[in-house]
DSSP file (Angstrom, degrees, kcal/mol; ACC not computed):
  #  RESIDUE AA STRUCTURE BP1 BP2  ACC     N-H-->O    O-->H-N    N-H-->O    O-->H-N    TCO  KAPPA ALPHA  PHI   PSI    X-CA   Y-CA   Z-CA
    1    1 A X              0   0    0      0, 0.0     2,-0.3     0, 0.0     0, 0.0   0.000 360.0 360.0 360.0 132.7   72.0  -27.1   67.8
    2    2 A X        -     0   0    0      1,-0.0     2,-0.3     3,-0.0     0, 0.0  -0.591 360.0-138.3 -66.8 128.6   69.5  -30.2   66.7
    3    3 A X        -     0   0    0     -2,-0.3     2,-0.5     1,-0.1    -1,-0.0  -0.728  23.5-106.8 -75.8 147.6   66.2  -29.0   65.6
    4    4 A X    >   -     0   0    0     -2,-0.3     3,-1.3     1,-0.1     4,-0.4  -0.667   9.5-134.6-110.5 165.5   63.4  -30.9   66.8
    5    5 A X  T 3  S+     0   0    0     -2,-0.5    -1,-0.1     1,-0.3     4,-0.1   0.447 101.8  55.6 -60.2  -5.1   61.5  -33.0   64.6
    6    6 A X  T 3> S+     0   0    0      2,-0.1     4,-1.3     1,-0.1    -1,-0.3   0.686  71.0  95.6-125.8  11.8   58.4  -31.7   66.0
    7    7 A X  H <> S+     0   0    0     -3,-1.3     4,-2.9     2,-0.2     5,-0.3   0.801  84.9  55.2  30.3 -85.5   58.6  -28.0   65.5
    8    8 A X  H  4 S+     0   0    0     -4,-0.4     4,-0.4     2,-0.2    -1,-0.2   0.898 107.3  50.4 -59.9 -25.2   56.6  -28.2   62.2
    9    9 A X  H  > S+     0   0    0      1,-0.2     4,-1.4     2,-0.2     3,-0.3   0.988 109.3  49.6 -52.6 -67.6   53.9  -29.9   63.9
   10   10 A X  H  X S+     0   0    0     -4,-1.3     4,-1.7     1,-0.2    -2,-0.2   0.819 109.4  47.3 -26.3 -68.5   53.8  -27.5   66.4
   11   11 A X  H  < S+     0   0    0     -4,-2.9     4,-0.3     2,-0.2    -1,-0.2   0.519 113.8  54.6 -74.7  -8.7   53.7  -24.2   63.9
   12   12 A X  H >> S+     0   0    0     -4,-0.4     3,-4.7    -3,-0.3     4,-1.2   0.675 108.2  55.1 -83.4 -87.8   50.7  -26.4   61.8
   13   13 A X  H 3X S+     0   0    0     -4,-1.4     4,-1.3     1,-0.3    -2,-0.2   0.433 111.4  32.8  -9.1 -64.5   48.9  -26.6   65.1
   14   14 A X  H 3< S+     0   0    0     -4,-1.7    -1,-0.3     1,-0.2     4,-0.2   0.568 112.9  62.4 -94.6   6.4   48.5  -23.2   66.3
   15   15 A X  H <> S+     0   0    0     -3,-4.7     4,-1.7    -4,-0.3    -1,-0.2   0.810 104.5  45.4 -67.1 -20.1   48.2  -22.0   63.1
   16   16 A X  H  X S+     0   0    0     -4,-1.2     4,-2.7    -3,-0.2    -2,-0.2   0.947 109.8  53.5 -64.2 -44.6   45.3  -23.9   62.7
   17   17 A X  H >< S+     0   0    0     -4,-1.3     3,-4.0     1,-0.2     2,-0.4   0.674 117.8  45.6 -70.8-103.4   43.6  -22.7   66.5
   18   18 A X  H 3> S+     0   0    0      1,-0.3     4,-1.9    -4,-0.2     5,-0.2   0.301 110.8  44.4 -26.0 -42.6   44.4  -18.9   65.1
   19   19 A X  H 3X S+     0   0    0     -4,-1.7     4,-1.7    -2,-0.4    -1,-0.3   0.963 118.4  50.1 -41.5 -56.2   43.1  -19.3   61.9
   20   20 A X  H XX S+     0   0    0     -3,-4.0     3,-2.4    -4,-2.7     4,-0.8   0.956 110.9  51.3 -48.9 -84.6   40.0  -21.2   64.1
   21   21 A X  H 3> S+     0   0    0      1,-0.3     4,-0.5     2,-0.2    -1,-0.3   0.356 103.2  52.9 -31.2 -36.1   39.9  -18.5   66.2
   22   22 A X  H 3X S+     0   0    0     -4,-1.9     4,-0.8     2,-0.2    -1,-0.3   0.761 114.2  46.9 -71.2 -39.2   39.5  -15.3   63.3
   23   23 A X  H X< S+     0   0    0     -3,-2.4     3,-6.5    -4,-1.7    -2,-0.2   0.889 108.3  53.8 -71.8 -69.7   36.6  -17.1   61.7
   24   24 A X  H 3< S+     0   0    0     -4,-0.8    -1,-0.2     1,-0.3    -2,-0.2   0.570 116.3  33.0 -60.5 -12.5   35.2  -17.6   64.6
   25   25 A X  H 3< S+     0   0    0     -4,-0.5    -1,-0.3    -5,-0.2    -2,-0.2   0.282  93.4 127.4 -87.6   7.0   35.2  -13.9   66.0
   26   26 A X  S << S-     0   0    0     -3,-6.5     2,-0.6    -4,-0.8    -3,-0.1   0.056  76.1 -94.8 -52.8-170.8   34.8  -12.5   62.7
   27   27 A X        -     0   0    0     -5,-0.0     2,-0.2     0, 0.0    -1,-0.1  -0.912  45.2-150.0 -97.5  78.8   32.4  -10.2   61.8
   28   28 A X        -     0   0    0     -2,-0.6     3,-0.0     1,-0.1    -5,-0.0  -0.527  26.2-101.8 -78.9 156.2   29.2  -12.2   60.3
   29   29 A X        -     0   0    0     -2,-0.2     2,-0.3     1,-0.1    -1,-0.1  -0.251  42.1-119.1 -44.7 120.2   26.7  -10.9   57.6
   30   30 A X        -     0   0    0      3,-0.0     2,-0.2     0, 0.0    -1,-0.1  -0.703  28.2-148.4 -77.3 147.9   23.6   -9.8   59.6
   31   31 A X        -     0   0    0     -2,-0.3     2,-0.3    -3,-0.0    -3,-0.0  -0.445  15.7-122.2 -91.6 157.6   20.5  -12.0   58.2
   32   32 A X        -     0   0    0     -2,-0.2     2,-0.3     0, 0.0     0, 0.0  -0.895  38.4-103.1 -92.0 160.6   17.1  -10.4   58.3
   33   33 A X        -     0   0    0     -2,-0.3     2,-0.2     1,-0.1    -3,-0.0  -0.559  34.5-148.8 -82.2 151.2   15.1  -12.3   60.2
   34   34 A X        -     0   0    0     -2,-0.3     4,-0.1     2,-0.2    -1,-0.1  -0.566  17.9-137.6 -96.2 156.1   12.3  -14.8   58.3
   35   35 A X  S    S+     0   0    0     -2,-0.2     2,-0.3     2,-0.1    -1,-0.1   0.659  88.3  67.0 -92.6  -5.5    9.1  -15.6   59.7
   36   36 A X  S    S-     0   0    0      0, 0.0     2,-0.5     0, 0.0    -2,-0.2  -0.671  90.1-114.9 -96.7 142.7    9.5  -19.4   58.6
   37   37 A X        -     0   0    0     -2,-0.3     2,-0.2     1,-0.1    -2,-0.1  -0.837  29.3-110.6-106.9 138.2   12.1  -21.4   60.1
   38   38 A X    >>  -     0   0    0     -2,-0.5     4,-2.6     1,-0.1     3,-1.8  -0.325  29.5-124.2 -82.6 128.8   14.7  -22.5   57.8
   39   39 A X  H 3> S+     0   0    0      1,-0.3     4,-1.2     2,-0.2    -1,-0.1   0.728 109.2  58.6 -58.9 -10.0   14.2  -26.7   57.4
   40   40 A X  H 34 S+     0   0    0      2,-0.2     4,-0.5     3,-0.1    -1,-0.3   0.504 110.8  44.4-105.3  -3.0   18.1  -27.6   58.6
   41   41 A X  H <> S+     0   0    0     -3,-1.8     4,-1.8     2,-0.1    -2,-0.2   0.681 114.7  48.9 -42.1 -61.9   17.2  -25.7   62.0
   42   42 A X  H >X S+     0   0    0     -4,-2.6     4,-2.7     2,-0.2     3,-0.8   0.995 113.0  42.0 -36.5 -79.6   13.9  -27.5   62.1
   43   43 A X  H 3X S+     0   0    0     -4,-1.2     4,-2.9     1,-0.2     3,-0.4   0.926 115.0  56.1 -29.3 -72.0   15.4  -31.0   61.4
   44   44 A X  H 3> S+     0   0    0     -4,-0.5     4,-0.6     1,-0.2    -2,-0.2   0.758 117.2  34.9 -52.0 -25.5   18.2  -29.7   64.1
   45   45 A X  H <X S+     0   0    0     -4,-1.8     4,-3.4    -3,-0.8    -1,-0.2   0.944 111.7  59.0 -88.3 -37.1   15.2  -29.0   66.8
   46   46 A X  H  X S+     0   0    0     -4,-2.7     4,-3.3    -3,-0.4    -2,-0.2   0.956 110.5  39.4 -39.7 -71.6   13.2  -31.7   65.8
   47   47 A X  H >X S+     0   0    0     -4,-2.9     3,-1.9    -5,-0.4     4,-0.8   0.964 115.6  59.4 -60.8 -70.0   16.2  -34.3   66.7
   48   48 A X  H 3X S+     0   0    0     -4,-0.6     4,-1.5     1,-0.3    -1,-0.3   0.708 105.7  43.2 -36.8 -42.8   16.8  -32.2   69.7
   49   49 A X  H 3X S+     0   0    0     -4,-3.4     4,-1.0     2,-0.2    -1,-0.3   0.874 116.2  47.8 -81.2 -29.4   13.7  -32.5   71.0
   50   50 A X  H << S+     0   0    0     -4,-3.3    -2,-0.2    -3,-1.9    -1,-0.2   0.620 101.9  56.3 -48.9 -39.0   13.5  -36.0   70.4
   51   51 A X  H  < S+     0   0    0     -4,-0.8     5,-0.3     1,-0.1    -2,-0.2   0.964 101.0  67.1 -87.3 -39.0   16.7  -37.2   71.7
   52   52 A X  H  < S+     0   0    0     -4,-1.5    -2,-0.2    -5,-0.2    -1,-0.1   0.817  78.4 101.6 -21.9 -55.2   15.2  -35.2   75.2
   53   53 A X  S >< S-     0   0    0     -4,-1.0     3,-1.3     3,-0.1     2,-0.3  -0.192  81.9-123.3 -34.3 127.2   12.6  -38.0   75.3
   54   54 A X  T 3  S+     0   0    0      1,-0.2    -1,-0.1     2,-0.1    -2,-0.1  -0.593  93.2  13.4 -81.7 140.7   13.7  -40.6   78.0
   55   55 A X  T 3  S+     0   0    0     -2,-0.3    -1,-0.2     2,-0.2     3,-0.1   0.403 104.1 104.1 107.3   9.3   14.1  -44.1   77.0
   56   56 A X  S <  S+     0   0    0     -3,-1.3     2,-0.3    -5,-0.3    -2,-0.1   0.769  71.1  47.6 -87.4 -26.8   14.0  -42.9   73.2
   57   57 A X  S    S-     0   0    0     -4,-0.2    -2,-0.2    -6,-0.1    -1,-0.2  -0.994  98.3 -99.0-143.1  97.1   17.8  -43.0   72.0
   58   58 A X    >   -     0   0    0     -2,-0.3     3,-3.0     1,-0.1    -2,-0.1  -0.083  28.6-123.4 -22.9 103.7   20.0  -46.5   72.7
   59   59 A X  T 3  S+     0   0    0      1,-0.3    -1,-0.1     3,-0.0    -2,-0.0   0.636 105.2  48.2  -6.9 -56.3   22.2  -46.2   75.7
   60   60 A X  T 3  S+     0   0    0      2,-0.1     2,-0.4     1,-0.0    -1,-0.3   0.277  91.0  86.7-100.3  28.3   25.5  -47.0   73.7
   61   61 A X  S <  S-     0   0    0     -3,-3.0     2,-0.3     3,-0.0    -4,-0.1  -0.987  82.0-130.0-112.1 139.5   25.0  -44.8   70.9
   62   62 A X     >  -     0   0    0     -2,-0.4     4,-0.9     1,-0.1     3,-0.3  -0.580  16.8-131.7 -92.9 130.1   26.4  -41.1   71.6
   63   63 A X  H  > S+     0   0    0     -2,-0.3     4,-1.5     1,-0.3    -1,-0.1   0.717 109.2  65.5 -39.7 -33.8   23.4  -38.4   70.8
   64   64 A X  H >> S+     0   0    0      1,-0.2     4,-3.1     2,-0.2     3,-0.9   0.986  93.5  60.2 -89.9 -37.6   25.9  -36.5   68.9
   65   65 A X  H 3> S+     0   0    0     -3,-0.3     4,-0.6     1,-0.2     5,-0.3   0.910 101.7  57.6 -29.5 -44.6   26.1  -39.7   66.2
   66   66 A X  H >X S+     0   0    0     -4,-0.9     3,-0.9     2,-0.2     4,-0.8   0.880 103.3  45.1 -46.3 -50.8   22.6  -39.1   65.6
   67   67 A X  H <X S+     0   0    0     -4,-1.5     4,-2.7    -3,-0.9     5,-0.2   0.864 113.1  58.1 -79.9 -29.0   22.9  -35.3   64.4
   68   68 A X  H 3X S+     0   0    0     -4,-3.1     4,-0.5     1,-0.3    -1,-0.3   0.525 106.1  47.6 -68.8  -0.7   26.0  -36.6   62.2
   69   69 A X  H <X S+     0   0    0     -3,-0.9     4,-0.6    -4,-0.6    -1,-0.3   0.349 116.0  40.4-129.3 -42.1   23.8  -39.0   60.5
   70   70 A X  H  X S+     0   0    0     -4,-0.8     4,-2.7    -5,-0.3     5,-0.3   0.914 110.1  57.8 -97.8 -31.6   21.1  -36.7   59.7
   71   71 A X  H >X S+     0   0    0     -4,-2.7     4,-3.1     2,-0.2     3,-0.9   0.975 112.1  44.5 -23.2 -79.5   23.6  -33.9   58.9
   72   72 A X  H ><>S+     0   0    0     -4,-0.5     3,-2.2     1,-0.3     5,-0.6   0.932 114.0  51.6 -44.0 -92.4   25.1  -36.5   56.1
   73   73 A X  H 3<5S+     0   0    0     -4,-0.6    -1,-0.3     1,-0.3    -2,-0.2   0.584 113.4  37.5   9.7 -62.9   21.6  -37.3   55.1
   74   74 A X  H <X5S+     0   0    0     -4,-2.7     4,-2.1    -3,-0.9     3,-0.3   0.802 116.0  61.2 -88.6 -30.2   20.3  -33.5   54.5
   75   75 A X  H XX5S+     0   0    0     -4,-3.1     3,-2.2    -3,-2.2     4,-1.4   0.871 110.8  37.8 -84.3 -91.6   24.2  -33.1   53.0
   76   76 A X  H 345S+     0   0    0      1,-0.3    16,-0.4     2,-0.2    -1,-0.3   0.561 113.1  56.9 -50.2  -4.7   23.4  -35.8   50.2
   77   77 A X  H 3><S+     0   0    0     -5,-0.6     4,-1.1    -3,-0.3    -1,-0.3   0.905 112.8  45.0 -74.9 -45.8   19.4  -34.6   49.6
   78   78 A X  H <X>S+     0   0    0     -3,-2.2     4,-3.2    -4,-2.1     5,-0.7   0.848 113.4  43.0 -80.8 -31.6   20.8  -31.4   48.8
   79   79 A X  H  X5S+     0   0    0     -4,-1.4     4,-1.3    -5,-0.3    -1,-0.3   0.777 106.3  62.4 -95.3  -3.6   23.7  -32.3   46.5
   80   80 A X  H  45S+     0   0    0      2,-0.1    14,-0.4    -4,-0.1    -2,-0.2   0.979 116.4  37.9 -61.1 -41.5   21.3  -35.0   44.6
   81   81 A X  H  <5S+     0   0    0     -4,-1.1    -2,-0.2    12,-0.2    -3,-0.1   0.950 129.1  31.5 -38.0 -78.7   19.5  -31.6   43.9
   82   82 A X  H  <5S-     0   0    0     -4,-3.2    -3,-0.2    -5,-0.1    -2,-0.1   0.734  79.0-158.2 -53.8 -37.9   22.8  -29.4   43.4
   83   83 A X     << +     0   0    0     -4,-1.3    -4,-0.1    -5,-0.7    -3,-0.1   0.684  52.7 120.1  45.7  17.2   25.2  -31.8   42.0
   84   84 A X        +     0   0    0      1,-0.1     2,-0.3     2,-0.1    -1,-0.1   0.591  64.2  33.1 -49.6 -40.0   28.1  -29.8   43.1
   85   85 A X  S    S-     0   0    0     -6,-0.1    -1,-0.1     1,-0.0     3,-0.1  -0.980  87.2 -83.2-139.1 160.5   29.9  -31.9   45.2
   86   86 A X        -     0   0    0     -2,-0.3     2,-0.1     1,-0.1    -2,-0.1  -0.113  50.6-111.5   6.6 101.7   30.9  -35.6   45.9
   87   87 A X        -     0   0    0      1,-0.1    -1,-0.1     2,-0.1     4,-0.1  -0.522  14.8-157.9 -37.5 140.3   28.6  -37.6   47.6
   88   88 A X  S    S-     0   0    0      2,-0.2    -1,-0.1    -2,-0.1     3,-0.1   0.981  79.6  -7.3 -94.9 -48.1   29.2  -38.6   50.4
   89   89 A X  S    S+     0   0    0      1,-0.3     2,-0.4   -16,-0.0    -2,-0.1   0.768 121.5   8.7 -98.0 -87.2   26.6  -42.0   50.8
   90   90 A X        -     0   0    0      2,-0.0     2,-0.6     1,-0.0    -1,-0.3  -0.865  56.9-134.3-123.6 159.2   24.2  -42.2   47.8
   91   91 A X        +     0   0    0     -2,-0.4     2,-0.9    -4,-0.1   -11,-0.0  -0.846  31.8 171.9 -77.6  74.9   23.7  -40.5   44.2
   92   92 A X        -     0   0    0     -2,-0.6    -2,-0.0   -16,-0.4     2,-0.0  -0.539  14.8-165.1 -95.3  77.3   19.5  -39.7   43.9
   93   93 A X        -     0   0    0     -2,-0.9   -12,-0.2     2,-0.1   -13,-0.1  -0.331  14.7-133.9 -70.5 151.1   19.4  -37.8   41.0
   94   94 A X              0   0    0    -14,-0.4     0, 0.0     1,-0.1     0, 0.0  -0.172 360.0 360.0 -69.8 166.2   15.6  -36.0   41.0
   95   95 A X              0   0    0      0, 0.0    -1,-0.1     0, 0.0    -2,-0.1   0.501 360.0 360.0-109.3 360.0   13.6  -36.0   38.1
């Protein structure tokens, strides 16, 4: 019998959705709650509430570009700060 050639593909693939699928039903670390709202929630309501405005956000650009664009954004403020990882856009080091 031929094996087929897409078999390993196949075995990547749902290992990946199971894998998906244990983080996401894991068991997370309960937080306590703060009385201050953490600024990358804020930003995340902020835009939220914003793109809700009618006539506010261009017709052919898809809302969810928007949060991926400030996402990248807050990702490279924080590592100009951290230095840990890559940048993805620009280098700002702080003084």
């Amino acid at each position: 019998m031929k094996r087929s050639a897409h078999r390993p593909i196949f075995v990547f693939v749902i290992a990946i959705i199971l894998f998906g699928t244990e983080m996401i039903f894991a068991k997370q670390p309960q937080i306590a709650p703060t009385t201050a709202e953490d600024v990358i929630l804020q930003w995340n309501r902020v835009l939220g509430q914003t793109l809700q405005v009618p006539d506010i956000h261009p017709g052919n650009i898809l809302p969810v570009r928007s949060f991926a664009m400030m996402h990248l954004a807050m990702f490279d403020a924080v590592n100009s700060i951290d230095g840990t990882y890559t940048p993805y856009l620009t280098d700002v080091r702080g003084s």
